[in-house]
C-alpha positions in Angstrom: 9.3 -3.5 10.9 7.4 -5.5 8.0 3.6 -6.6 8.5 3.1 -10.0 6.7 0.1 -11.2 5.6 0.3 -14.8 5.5 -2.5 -16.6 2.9 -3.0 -20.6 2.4 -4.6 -20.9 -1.0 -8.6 -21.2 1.5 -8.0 -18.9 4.0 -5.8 -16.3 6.2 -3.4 -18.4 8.7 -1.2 -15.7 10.2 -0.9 -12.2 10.5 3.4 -11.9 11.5 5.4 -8.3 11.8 9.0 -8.9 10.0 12.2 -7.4 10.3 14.8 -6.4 7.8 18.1 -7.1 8.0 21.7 -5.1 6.5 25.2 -6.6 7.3 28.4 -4.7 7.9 31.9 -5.7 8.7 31.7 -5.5 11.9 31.9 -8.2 15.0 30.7 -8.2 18.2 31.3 -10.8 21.8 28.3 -11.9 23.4 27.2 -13.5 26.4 23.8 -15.4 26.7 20.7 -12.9 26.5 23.3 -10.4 24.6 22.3 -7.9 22.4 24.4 -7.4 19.3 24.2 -4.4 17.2 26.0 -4.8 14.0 26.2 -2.9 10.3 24.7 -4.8 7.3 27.8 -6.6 5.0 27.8 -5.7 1.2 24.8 -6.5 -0.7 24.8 -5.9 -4.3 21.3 -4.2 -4.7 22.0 -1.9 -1.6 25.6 -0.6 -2.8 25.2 -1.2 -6.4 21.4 -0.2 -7.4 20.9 2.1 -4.2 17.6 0.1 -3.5 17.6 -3.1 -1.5 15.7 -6.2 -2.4 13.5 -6.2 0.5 10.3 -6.3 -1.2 9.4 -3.1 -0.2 8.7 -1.4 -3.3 6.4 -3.5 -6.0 9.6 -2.8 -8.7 12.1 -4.8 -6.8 10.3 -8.1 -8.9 7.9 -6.4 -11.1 9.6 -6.2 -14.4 9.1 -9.4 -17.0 6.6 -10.8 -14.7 4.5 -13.7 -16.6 6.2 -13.2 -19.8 7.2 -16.7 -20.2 4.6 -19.2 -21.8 3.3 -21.6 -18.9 5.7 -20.2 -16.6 3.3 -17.4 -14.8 2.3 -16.5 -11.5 -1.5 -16.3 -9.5 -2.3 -14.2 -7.1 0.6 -11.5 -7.4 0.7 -9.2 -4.5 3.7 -6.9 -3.0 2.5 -5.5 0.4 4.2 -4.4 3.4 7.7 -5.5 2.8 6.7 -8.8 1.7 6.1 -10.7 -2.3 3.9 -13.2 -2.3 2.2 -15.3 -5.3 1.2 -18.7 -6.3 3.3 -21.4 -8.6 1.5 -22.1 -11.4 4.2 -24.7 -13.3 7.3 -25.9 -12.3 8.9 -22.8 -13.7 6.7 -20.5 -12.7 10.0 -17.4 -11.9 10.9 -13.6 -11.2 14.0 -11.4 -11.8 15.2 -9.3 -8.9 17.8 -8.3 -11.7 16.1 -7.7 -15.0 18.4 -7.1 -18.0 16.7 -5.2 -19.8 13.5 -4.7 -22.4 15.3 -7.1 -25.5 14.1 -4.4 -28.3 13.9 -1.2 -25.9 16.7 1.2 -24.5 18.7 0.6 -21.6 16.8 2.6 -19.3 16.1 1.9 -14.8 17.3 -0.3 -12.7 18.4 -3.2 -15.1 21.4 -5.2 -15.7 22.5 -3.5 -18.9 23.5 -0.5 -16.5 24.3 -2.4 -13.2 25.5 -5.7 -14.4 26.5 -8.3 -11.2 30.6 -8.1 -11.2 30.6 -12.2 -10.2 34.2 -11.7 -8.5 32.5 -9.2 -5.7 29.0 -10.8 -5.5 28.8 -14.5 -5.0 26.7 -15.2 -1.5 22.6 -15.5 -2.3 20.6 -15.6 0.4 16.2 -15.4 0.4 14.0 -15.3 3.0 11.0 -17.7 2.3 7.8 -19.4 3.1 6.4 -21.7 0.7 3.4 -24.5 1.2 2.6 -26.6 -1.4 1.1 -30.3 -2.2 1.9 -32.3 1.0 1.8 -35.8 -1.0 5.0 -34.2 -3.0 7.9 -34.9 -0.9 10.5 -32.5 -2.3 10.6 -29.6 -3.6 13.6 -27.6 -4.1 14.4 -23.6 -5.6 16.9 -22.3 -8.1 19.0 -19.3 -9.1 19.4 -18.3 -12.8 21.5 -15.9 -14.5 23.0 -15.1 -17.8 25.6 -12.2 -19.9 23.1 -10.1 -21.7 19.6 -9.2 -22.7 18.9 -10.9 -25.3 16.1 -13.6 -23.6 14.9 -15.3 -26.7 18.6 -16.5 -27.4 18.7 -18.6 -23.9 18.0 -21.9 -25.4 19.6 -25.4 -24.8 21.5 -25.0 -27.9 22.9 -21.7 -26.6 23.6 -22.4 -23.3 25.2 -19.0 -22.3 22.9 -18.9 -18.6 24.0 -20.8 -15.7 21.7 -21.9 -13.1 22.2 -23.3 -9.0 20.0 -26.0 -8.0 18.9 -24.6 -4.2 18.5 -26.5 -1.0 15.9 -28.5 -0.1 13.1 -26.3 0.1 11.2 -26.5 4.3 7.1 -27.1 3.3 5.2 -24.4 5.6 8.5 -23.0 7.7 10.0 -19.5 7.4 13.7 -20.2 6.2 16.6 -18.0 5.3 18.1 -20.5 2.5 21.7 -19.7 1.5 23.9 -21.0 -1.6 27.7 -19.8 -2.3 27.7 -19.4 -6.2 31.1 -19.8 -6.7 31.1 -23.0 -4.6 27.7 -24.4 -4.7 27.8 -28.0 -6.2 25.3 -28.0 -8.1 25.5 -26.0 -11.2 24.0 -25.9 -14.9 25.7 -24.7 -17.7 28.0 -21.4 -16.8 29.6 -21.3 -13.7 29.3 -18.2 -11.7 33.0 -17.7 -11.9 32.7 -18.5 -15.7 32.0 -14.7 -16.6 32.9 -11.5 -14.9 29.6 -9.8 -15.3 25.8 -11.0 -15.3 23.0 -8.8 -16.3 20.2 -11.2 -15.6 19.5 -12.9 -12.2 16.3 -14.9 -12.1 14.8 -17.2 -9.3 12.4 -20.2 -9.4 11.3 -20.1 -6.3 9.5 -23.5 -6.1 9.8 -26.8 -8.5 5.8 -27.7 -7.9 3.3 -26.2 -9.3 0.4 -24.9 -6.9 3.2 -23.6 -4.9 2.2 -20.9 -2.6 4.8 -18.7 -1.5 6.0 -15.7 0.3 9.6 -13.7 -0.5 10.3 -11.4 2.5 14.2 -10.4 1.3 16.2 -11.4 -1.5 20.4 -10.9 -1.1 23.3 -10.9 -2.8 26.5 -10.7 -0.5 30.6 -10.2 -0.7 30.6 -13.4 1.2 32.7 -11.5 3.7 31.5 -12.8 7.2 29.7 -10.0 9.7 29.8 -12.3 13.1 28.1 -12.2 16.3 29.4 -14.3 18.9 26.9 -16.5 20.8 29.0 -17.5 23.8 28.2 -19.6 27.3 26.5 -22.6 25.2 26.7 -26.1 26.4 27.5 -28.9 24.7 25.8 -29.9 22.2 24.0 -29.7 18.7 21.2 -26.8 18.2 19.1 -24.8 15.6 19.4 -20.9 15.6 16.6 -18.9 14.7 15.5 -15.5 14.3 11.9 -13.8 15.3 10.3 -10.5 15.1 6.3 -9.1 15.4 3.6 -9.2 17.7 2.8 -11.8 17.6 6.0 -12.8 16.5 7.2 -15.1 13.9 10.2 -17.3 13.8 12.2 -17.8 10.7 14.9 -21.0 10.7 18.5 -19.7 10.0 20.7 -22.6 11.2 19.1 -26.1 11.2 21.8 -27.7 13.2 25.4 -25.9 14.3 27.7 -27.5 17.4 29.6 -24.5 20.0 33.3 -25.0 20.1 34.0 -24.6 23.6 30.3 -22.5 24.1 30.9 -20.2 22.0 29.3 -20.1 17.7 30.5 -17.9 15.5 27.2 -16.4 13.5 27.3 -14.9 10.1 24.7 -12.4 10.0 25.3 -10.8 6.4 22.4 -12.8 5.3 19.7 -10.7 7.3 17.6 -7.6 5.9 17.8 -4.3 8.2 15.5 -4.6 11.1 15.7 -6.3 14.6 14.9 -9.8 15.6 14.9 -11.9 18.9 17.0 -14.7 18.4 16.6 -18.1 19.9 19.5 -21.3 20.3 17.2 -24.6 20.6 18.3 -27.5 21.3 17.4 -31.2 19.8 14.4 -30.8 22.0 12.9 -27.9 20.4 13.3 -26.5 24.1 15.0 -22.6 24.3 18.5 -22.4 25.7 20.0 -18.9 24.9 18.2 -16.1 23.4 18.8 -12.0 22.9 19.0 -9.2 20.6 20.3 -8.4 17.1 20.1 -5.4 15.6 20.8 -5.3 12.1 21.8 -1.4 10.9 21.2 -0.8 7.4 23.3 1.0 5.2 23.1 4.7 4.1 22.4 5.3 1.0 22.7 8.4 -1.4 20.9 9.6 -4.3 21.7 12.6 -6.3 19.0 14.7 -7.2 22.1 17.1 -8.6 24.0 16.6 -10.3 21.6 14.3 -12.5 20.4 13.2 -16.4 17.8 16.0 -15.6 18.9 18.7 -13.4 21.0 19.7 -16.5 20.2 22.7 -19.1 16.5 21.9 -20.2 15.4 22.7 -23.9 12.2 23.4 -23.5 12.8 26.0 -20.3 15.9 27.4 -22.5 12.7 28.4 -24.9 10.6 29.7 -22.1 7.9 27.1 -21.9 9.3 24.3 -20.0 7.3 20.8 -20.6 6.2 21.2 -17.0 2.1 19.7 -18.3 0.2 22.5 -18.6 -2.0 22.8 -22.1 0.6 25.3 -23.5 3.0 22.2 -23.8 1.2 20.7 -26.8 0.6 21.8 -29.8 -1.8 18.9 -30.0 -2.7 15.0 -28.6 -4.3 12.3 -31.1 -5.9 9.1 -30.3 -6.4 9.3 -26.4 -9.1 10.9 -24.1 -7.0 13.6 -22.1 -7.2 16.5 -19.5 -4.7 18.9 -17.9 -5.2 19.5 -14.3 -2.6 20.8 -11.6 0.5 20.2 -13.5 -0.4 16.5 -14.6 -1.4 15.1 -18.4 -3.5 12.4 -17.6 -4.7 10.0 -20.3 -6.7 7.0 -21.5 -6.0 4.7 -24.1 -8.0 2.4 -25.5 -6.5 -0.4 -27.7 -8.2 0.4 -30.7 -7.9 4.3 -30.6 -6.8 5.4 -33.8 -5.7 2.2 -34.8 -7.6 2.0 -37.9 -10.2 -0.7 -39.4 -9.8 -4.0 -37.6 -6.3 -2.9 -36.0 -5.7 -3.8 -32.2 -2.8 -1.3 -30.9 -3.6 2.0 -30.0 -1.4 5.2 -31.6 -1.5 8.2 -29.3 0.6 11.1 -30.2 1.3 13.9 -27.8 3.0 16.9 -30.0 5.0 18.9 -28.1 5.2 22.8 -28.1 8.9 23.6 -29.1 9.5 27.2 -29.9 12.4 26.9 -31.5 14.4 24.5 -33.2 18.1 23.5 -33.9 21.3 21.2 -33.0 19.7 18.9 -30.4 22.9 16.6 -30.3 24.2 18.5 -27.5 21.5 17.3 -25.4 22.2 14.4 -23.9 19.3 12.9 -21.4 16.0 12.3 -21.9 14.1 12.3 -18.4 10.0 12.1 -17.7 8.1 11.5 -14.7 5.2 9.3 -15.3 2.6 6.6 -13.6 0.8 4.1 -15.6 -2.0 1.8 -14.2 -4.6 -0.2 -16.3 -2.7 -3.5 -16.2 -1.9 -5.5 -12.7 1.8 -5.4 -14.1 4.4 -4.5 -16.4 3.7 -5.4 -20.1 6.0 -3.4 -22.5 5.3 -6.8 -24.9 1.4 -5.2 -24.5 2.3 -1.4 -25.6 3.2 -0.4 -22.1 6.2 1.5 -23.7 7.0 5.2 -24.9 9.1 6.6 -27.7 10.5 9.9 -28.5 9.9 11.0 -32.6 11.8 13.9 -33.9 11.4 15.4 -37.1 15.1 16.9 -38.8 14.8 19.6 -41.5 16.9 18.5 -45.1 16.1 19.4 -48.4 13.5 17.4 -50.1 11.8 16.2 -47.6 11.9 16.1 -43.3 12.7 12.7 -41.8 11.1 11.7 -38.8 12.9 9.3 -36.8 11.8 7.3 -33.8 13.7 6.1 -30.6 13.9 2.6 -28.9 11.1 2.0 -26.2 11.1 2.9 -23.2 9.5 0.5 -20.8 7.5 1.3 -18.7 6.4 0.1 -15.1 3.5 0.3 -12.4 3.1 3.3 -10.5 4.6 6.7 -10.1 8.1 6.2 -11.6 10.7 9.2 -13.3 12.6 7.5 -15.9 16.0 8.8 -17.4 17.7 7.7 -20.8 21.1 8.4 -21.8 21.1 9.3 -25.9 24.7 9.1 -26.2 24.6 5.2 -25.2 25.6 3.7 -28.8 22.1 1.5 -28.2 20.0 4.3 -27.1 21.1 6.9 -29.6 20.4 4.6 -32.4 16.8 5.6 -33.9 14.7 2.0 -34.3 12.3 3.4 -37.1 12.8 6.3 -39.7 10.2 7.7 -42.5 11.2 8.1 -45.6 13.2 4.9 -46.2 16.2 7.1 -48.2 16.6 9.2 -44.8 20.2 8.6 -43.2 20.3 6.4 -40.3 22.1 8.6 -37.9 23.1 8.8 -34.3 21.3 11.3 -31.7 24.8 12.6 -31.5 24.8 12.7 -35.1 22.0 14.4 -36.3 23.2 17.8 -37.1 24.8 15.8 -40.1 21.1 16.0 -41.3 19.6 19.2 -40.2 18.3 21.4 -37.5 15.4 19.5 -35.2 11.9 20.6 -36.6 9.3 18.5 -34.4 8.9 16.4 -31.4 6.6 14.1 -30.6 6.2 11.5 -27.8 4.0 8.7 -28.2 2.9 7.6 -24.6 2.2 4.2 -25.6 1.4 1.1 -28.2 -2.2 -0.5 -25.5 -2.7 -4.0 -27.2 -3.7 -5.2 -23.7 -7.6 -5.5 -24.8 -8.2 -2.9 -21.8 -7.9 0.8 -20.8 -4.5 2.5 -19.4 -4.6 5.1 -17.7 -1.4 7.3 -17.7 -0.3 10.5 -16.0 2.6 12.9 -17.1 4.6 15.7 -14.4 7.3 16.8 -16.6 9.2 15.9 -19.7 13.2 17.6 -20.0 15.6 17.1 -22.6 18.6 17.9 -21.2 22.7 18.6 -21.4 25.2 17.8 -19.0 25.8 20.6 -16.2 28.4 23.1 -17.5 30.7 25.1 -15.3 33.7 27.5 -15.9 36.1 26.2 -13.8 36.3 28.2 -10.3 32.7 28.3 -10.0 30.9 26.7 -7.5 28.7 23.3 -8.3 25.3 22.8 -5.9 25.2 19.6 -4.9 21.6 17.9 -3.9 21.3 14.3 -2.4 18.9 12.7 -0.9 19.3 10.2 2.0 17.4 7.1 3.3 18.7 8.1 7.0 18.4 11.3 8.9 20.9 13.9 8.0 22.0 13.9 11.6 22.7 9.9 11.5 24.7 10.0 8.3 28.6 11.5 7.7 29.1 12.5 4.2 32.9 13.0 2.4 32.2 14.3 -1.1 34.6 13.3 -4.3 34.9 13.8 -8.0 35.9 11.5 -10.3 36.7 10.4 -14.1 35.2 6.6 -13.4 32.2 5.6 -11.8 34.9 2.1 -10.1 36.9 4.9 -8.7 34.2 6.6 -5.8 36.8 8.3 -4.0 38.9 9.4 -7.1 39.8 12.9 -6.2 38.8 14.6 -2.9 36.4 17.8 -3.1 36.8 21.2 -1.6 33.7 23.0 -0.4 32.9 26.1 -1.7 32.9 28.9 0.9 31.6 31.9 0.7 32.6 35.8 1.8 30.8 37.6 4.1 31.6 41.4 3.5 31.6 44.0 6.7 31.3 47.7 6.1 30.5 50.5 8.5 27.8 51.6 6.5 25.5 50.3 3.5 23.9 52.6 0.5 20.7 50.7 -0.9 20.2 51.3 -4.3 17.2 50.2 -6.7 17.7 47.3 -8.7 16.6 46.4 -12.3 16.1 42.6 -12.2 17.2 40.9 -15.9 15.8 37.2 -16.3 18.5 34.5 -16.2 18.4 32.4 -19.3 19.7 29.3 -17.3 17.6 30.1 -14.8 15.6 26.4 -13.8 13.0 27.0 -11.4 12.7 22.6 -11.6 16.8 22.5 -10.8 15.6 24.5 -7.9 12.9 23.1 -6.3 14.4 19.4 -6.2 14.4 17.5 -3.0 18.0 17.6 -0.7 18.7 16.4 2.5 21.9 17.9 2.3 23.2 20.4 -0.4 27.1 20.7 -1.0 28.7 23.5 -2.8 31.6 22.2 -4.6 35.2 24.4 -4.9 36.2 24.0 -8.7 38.8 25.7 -8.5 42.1 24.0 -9.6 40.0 21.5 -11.2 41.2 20.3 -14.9 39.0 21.0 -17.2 37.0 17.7 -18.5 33.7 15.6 -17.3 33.6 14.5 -13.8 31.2 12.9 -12.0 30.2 13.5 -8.2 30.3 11.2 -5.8 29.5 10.7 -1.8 30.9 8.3 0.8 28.3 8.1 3.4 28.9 6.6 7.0 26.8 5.9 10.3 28.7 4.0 12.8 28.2 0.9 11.3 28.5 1.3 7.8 30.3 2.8 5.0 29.5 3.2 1.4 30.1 5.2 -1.9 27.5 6.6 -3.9 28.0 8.5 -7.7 25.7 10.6 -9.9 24.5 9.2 -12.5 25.4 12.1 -14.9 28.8 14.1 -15.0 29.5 17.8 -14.8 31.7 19.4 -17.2 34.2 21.6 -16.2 35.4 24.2 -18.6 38.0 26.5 -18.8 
């Protein structure tokens, strides 16, 4: 359940308790008063990002907010399930879907990784409140979306975005508003069905400026129908809505819909999790039918291991993991900065370091490496970070970090730096794959005559002499404040092949509620590739046992961070009979009501 703070641009109107809402393919008959209990139907950000739109979490719309001139947003708040903000032009918009940082890595949640395939995702649906000027009679909404990253080339003259002009927008009335985008009437440019993938998606939630509105879910469906039957209607025409709270709020679903002999047919894939009274009105406004519907959301599955950093670590293979304690670093320029607990936290001004009349900040954190060599076996770079000092993200402003490494050639060392990594609000791990051809690309290197080689590549130049992480570029005018937990460089998982694999995922669900199959496979569109066998162990019996004393050697993989990451459930895959190659994990998760397939996001290799 979602408290909602409802604001009118002078005062506090409502205080309302929302529900979410999940769709499944499932069906259920009713009679009047029923109560219908149904799984959620396939929603993109659920199944395909493993974190829902439902406003929950301030990243679902916080990346590229108020980036675009006279298109920004007042009064920006994400609290209790619900996004919420004021219209300050016509434009004023937010990406549930961001593509990605235009000059950084593909790194997070963004549509370089998880582009939207438009041939399994077509059916938008948003849950909204909006008030605005009352001598404006119309006001309407619209969906955006384009092919790639690349922002500043979305002109007029380079029309490769396509955009849906919404419904008629309701002035001061909770409404679930729905558009088909491969049927919708009225489109700009690109059709949805005009490309197969879409790494942007982009909503203008109101065409008036001064618009004050509320976002409670945003959804992207298979279109495929979830149905509850409302049955033992009378004739005629009615509204359907849905409520939830104490005291509750009614949100509009169905403006008008006519029974074929009593009974209606209603498509519930558009709902968030949660449950919700629903009511049938008639013309009258006066209630005729209501009940229960209980919308199950989906399980969903994260690995925690397999993962880009549950892999061999440098740093721990050295015997000093990067684990923020003042051994890491060998020294830290241009910030204030303390070590306390485990955490690096610093402060950067704009001008630190920055030199006479300069406005960016330059803070170096040199890492403690003990040794040095062939890094281009090491694949994922993975930190854990939180950065406040700005109400949002601002990677334009310096909220970005790079890795600099330093390779050893005669003459002179080049240093070389990576890509950005931007950064968001909050407590956040980010993960970077260096073998991505745009990733492992380096965007700076000193001296000019140094080769421009891949990550992958580098040994071409020489053995790895120095690292360096530079925590961030501050040209916001004001303070950040960042914290560090831990920094890995990491390879993928290597196993001889008859070994066993540990398996850790975490679950949004109790263990109990949630069935789990486990797979392995060669392609992320192929879940349920190849079937895993568990591991099982031996348990030996003896009549008698002789204790001995033990000398204890230390393991060099040893990973004392591998082994203290969250599970719900840890699986012990059987390898044996497994072909050698890269394979990655996956899980197909059920609870009644739903199914769905989750995958690592890094492989294990399996060696002979």
């Amino acid at each position: 359940m979602k408290k909602i703070l409802i604001l009118t641009l002078m005062s506090v109107v409502l205080l309302l308790t929302l529900g979410g809402t999940k769709s499944g393919q499932a069906q259920s008959e009713a009679i009047p008063d029923a109560t219908f209990t149904l799984g959620e139907g396939i929603d993109f950000a659920t199944r395909v990002l493993a974190d829902p739109w439902d406003m929950s979490n301030y990243s679902d719309i916080s990346q590229w907010l108020n980036h675009s001139p006279g298109n920004d947003l007042a009064d920006i708040q994400v609290y209790d399930g619900v996004f919420t903000a004021r219209a300050l032009s016509n434009y004023s918009e937010f990406y549930p879907l961001y593509p990605g940082y235009e000059p950084g890595l593909n790194s997070g949640k963004v549509g370089a990784r998880f582009p939207i395939n438009s041939n399994a995702y077509a059916c938008f649906y948003m849950a909204m409140y909006a008030d605005w000027n009352a001598s404006i009679a119309h006001n309407y909404y619209t969906v955006f979306w384009a092919p790639d990253r690349y922002i500043s080339t979305w002109t007029d003259n380079n029309p490769v975005w396509g955009t849906a002009y919404g419904n008629s927008l309701i002035r001061n009335q909770w409404t679930l508003y729905r558009i088909n985008l491969k049927t919708h009437p009225y489109i700009l440019n690109k059709h949805w069905i005009d490309s197969q993938l879409w790494q942007a998606f982009r909503i203008t939630p109101s065409l008036v400026a001064g618009t004050q509105f509320y976002v409670d879910w945003v959804r992207l469906t298979n279109c495929q129908p979830v149905v509850a039957n409302l049955s033992g209607l009378p004739s005629g025409s009615y509204s359907l809505w849905i409520g939830t709270g104490s005291p509750e709020h009614q949100i509009l679903v169905l403006s008008s819909f006519t029974p074929t002999a009593g009974s209606y047919a209603w498509d519930v894939q558009g709902l968030a999790a949660g449950s919700y009274t629903y009511y049938v009105k008639n013309s009258g406004g006066n209630v005729v039918q209501q009940g229960q519907v209980n919308i199950i959301g989906s399980p969903i599955v994260t690995f925690n291991s397999p993962s880009p950093y549950s892999g061999p670590d440098y740093a721990n293979s050295q015997g000093n993991p990067w684990d923020m304690d003042p051994s890491d670093a060998t020294r830290i320029d241009c910030a204030s900065y303390g070590f306390l607990n485990g955490i690096l936290s610093m402060d950067t001004t704009s001008r630190a370091c920055a030199g006479p009349g300069a406005n960016e900040a330059d803070p170096h954190i040199f890492l403690n490496s003990v040794d040095h060599g062939n890094f281009s076996s090491y694949r994922y770079l993975s930190f854990s970070s939180s950065t406040t000092g700005y109400p949002w993200s601002v990677p334009d402003l310096g909220m970005i970090v790079r890795l600099f490494w330093s390779l050893d050639r005669p003459g002179a060392d080049c240093w070389y730096g990576s890509r950005a990594v931007a950064l968001d609000n909050g407590w956040q791990t980010y993960t970077v794959d260096l073998y991505d051809p745009l990733n492992g690309i380096p965007e700076e290197k000193t001296p000019d005559d140094c080769p421009l080689v891949s990550w992958h590549d580098q040994a071409s130049v020489g053995p790895v002499v120095d690292f360096r992480l530079d925590p961030n570029e501050n040209i916001t005018g004001s303070v950040m404040h960042q914290e560090f937990d831990w920094l890995r460089i990491t390879k993928v998982e290597q196993v001889t092949r008859g070994k066993p694999v540990k398996v850790r995922v975490v679950l949004n669900k109790p263990p109990s509620e949630v069935t789990l199959q486990f797979y392995y496979t060669t392609t992320l569109s192929e879940p349920t590739q190849t079937l895993a066998s568990t591991y099982s162990t031996t348990i030996l019996t003896a009549p008698k046992f002789i204790y001995l004393p033990i000398i204890f050697k230390a393991d060099p993989n040893y990973d004392p961070f591998v082994d203290q990451l969250p599970a719900d459930v840890t699986y012990i895959w059987n390898t044996s009979g497994v072909a050698p190659g890269e394979y990655y994990l996956c899980a197909q998760a059920g609870d009644g009501y739903n199914q769905a397939s989750y995958c690592s996001q890094a492989p294990v290799q399996i060696i002979p």
